[in-house]
C-alpha positions as CSV (number, residue, x, y, z in Angstrom):
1,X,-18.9,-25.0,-22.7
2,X,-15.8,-22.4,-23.6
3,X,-17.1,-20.0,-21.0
4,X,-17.4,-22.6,-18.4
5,X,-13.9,-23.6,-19.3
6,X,-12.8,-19.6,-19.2
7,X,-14.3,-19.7,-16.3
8,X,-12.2,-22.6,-14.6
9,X,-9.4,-21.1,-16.1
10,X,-9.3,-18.1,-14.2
11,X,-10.4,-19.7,-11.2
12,X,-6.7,-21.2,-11.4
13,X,-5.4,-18.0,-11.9
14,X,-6.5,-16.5,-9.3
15,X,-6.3,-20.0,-6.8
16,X,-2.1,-19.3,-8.1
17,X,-2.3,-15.7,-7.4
18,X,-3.1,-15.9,-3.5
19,X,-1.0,-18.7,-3.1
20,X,1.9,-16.4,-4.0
21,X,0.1,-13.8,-1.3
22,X,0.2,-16.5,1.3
23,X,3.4,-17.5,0.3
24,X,4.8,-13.7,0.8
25,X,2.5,-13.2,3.9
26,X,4.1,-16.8,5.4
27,X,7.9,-15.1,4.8
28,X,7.3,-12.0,6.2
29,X,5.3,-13.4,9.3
30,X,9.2,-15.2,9.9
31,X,10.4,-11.4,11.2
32,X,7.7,-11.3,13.5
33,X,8.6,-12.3,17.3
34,X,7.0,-11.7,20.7
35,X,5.8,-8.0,22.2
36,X,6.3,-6.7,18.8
37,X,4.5,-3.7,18.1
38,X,3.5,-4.4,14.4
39,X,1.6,-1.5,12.1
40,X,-1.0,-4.0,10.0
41,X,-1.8,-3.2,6.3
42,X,-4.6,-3.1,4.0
43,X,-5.4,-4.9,1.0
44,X,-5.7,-8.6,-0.2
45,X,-2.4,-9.4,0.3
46,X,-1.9,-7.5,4.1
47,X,-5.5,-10.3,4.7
48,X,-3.1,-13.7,4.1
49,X,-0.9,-12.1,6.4
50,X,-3.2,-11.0,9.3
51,X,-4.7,-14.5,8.4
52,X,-1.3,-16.0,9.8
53,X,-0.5,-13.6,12.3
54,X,-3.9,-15.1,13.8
55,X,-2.9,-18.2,13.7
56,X,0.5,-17.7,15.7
57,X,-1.6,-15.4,18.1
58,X,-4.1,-18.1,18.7
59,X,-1.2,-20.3,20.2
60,X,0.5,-18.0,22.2
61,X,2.5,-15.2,20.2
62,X,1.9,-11.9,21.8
63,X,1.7,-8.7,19.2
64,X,-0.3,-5.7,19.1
65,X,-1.3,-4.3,16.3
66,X,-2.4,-0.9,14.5
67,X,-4.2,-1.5,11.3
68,X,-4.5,0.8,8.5
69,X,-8.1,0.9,7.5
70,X,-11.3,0.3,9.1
71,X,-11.0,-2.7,6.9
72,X,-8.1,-4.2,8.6
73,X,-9.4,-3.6,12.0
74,X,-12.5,-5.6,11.4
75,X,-10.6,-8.7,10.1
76,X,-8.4,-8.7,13.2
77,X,-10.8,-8.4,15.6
78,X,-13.0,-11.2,14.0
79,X,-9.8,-13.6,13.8
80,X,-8.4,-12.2,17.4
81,X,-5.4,-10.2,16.9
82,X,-4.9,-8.0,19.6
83,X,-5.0,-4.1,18.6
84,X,-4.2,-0.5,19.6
85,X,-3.7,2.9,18.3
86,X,-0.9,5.4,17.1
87,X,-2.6,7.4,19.6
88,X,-2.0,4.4,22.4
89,X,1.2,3.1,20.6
90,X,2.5,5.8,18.5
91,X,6.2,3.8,17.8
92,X,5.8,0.6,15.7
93,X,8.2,-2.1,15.5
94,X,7.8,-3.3,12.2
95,X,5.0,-2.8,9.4
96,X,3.4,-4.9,7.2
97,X,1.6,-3.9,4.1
98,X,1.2,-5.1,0.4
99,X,1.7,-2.9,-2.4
100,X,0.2,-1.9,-5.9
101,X,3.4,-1.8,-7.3
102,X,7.6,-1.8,-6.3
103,X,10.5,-0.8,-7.9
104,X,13.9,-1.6,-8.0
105,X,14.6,0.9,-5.2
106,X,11.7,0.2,-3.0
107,X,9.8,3.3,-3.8
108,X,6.3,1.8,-3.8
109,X,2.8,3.0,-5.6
110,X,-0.2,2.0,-3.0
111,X,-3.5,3.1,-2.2
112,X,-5.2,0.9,-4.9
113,X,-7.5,-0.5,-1.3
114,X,-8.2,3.4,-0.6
115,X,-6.2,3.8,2.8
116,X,-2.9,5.0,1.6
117,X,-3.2,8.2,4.0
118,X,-3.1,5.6,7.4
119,X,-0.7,3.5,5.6
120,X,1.7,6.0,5.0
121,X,1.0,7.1,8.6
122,X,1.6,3.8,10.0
123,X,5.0,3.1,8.2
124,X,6.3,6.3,9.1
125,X,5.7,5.8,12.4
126,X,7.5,2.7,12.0
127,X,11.2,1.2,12.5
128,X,11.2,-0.8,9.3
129,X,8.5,-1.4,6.5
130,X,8.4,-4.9,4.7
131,X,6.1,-4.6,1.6
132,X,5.3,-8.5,0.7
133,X,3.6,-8.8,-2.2
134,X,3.8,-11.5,-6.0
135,X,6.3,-11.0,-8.5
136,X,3.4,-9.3,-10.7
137,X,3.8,-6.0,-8.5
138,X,7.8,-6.0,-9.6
139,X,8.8,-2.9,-12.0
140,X,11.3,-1.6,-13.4
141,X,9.4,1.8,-13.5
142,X,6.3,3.1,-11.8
143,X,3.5,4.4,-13.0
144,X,1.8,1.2,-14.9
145,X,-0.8,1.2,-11.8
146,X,-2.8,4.6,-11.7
147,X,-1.4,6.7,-8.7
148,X,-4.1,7.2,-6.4
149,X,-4.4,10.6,-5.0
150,X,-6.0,11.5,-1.5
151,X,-8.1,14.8,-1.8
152,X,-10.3,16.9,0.2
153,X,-14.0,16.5,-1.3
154,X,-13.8,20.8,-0.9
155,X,-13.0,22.2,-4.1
156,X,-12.6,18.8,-5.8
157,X,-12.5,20.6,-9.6
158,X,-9.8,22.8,-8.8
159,X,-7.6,19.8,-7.2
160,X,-7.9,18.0,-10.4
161,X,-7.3,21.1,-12.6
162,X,-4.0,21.5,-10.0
163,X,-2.9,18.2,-10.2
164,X,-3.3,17.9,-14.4
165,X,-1.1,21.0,-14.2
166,X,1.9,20.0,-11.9
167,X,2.1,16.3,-13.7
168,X,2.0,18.5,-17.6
169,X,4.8,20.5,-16.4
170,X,6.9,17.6,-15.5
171,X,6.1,15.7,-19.0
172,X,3.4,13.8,-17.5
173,X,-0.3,13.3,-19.1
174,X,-3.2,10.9,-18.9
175,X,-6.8,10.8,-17.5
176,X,-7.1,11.9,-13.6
177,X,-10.6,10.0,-12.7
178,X,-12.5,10.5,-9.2
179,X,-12.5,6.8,-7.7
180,X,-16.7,5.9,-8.0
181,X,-18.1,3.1,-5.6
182,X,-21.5,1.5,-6.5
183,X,-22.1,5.4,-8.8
184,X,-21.1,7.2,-5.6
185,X,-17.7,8.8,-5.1
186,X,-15.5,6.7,-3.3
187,X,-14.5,8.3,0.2
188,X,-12.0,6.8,2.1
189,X,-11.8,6.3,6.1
190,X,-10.6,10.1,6.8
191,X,-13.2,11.3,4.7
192,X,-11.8,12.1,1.7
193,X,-11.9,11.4,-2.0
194,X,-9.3,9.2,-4.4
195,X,-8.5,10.8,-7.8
196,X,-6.4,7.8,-10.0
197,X,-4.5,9.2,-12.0
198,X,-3.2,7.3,-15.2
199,X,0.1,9.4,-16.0
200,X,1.9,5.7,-17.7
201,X,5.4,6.1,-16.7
202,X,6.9,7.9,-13.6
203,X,10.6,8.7,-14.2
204,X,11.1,11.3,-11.5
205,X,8.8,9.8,-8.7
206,X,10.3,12.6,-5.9
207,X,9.7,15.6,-8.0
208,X,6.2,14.7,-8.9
209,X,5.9,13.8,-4.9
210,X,6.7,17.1,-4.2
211,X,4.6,18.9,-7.1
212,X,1.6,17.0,-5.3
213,X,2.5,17.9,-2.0
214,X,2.7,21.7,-3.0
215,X,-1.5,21.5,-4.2
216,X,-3.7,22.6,-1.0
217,X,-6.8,20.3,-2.0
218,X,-4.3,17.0,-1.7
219,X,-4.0,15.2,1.5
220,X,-1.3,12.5,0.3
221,X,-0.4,10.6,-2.6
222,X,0.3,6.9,-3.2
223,X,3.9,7.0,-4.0
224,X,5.8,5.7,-0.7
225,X,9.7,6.8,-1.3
226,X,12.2,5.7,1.5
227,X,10.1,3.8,3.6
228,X,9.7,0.0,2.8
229,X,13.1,-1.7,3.7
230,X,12.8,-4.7,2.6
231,X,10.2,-6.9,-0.2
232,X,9.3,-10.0,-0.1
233,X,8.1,-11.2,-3.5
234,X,6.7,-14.3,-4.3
235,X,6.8,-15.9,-7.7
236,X,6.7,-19.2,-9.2
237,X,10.4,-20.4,-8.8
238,X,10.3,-19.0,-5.0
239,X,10.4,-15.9,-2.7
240,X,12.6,-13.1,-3.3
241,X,13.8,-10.7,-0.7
242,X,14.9,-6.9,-1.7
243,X,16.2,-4.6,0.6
244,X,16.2,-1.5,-0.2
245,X,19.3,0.4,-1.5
246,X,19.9,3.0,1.5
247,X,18.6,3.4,5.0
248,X,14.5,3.6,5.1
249,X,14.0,6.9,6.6
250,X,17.3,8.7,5.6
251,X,15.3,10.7,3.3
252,X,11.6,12.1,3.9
253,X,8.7,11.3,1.3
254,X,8.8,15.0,0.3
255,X,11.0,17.5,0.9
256,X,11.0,20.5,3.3
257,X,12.0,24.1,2.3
């Protein structure tokens, strides 16, 4: 009887929990208009939206889309959103995408779904970035979610050594675990592998962006600074909008020598 009733419990919990999604999804869908050239996201809250999107495609609003993941991609093509490519459309309108976690500032932690290389692609590529996601995601620092970190399977032991390095020498320690699926590692749609690592609190998310960026064996990292311009957040007294505090794009994700 009390796990039956812990089980209906958390069956409301999680009923609330993508009602917020929708609820974020259903806000951001308002900045979408016709011919927009919109980059798709991945994850359970980027589904709610493409869930809408179909919705206003199957009655007449014209968009093309890029998704992020193979993942994405399916879900619109089963539902009927129109897609292309950055290859075929390499400037994007407007992206959509959920994230693992968001600051005050907008600096984002994604990559929890596995396709933070395309995602990051994708917003770049874009004129503005909204992240929608519930108030859950909200904090005041980053690092509570582990930061996943795209590597190249080659020389996977000396990436992890490399990457335990640059986080010690900027006062940053915790477990850096390859991401396993079903006792295989995980690899991700370009082929690579996710290490998460679990480093608590990020103070300085630009220097440890460009200590990653400096290790051969990683591809990309999950922290997204200077893209998203705006967040929707849902909670339970509403939807909150946050625009970020300077211009998405005035400053690059890492920084060039």
């Amino acid at each position: 009887m009390l796990r039956a009733r812990n089980t209906e419990f958390q069956g409301i919990i999680d009923m609330d929990a993508r009602q917020l999604k929708i609820e974020a999804a259903r806000a951001a869908l308002a900045h979408v208009s016709d011919s927009m050239r919109l980059g798709i996201g991945t994850g359970t809250t980027a589904e709610e939206f493409v869930r809408l999107l179909a919705e206003k495609v199957a009655t007449g609003m014209t968009v093309v889309g890029v998704p992020t993941s193979e993942r994405t991609a399916l879900l619109c093509r089963q539902l009927g959103v129109p897609l292309s490519t950055l290859e075929e459309t390499p400037e994007l309108d407007l992206t959509v995408d959920g994230a693992d976690e968001v600051d005050p500032e907008l600096t984002l932690i994604k990559g929890g779904g596995g396709a933070l290389l395309r995602e990051k692609i994708v917003a770049a590529a874009s004129q503005r970035m909204i992240v929608i996601a519930d108030r859950s995601k909200m904090v005041d620092t980053l690092g509570r979610f582990p930061l996943p970190i795209e590597v190249n399977p080659f020389g996977l032991r000396a990436t992890e050594i490399a990457v335990a390095a640059a986080a010690e020498k900027l006062g940053l320690s915790g477990p850096v675990t390859l991401r396993m699926t079903g006792g295989q590692a995980f690899v991700t749609d370009g082929g690579h592998f996710i290490l998460d690592a679990s480093f608590g609190r990020i103070p300085d998310t630009r220097a440890l962006s460009n200590a990653l960026h400096a290790i051969p064996g990683v591809v990309e990292h999950g922290l997204f600074i200077g893209l998203a311009s705006a967040a929707i957040i849902a909670g339970g007294d509403g939807i909150q909008t946050v625009h970020a505090a300077r211009k998405p794009g005035s400053s690059t994700d890492h920084d060039v020598a």
